[in-house]
N, C-alpha and C positions, 0 to 999 in steps of 0.2 A: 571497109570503114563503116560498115551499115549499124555492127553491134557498139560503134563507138560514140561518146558527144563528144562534139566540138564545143570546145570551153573558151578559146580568144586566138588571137592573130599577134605572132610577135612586130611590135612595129618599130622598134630601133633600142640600143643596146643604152646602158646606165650605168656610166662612169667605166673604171677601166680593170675593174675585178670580176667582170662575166657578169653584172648582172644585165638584165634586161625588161623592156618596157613589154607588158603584155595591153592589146585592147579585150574588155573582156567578152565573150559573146555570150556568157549566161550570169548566171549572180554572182559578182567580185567575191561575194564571201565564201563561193566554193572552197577555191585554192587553200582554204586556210585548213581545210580538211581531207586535202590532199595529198599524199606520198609520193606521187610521181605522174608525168602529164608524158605524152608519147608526142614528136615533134615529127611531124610529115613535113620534108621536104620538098614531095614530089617524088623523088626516085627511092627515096628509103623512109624508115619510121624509127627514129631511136627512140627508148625510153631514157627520160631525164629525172632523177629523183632533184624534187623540191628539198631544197635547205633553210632557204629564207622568202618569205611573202610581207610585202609594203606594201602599200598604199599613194596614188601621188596623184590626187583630183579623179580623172574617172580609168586612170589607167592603176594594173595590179604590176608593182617590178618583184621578180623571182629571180631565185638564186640557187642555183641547181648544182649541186654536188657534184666536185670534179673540176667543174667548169668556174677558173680561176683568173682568166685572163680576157678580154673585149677581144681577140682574136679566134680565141675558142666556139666562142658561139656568135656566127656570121648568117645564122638565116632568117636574118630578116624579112616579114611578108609570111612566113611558114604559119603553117596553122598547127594549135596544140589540141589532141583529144585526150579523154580519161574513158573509165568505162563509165557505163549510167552506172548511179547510186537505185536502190531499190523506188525510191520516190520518183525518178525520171519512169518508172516503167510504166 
């Protein structure tokens, strides 16, 4: 995980269509430049492509392609990385 950043911490899900509340841990307005954020559970790392980015006070909610139902995506607490952008280098 050393070539990756950590961009926020999922912390509980939004409404009942998969989406989910992200806290952000670098600038909310990354996401919006995003394709897809890789979700480390701890034992595995899936790649999630972004569909939809909101806004809701200091938290980012996302809405990740595929994932269409609040039981699809239960990892709450996980942490989300991208790769650095050339400016993080």
């Amino acid at each position: 995980m050393e070539d990756l950043l950590k961009v926020g911490v999922l912390t509980t899900t939004h409404g009942i269509r998969g989406e989910v509340k992200v806290y952000p841990t670098t600038d909310a307005d990354r996401f919006l430049d995003l394709e897809y954020v890789l979700l480390d559970t701890g034992r595995e790392k899936r790649k999630l492509e972004i569909e939809n980015v909101k806004y809701f006070k200091n938290l980012v909610i996302l809405k990740f392609r595929g994932i269409d139902n609040i039981n699809d995506i239960v990892a709450i607490g996980c942490l989300l990385y991208t790769s650095p952008s050339p400016r993080d280098l």
